[in-house]
C-alpha positions, 0 to 999 in steps of 0.5 A, a space after each residue: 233130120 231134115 235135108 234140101 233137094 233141088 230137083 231140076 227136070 224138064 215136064 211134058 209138053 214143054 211146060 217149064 219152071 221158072 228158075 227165078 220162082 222156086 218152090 219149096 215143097 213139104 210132104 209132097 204140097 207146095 208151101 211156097 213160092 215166089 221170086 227167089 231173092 224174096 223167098 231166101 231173103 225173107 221167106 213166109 213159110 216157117 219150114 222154109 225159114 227151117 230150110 234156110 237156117 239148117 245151111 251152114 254159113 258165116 255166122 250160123 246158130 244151130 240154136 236158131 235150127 232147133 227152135 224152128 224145128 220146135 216151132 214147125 212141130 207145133 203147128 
């Protein structure tokens, strides 16, 4: 099972993330990031792409779920 969280916090020394570039992370390394309307609407990493089916929605396929996960257990 797999399962999305975001984690808001503010870091020392007042470095801050931008809310408008998230990062998705995958056992503890960062697999992307970029502007949140680019990385939701066509994201580049494949566990990304599973983050993203795995919400239900109009229209959702779980089918489509079970073929990322396949596919993410290939590489």
């Amino acid at each position: 099972m797999y399962a999305g969280r975001v984690v808001e916090h503010q870091p020392a020394h007042g470095l801050f993330a931008d809310p408008r570039h998230p990062l998705v992370m995958r056992r503890g390394r960062a697999v992307e990031t970029g502007p949140t309307t680019r990385v939701l609407d066509t994201p580049a990493d494949p566990y990304t792409r599973l983050l993203l089916s795995s919400v239900p929605q109009d229209g959702w396929d779980p089918a489509e779920t079970v073929r990322l996960r396949a596919e993410l257990a290939e590489l």
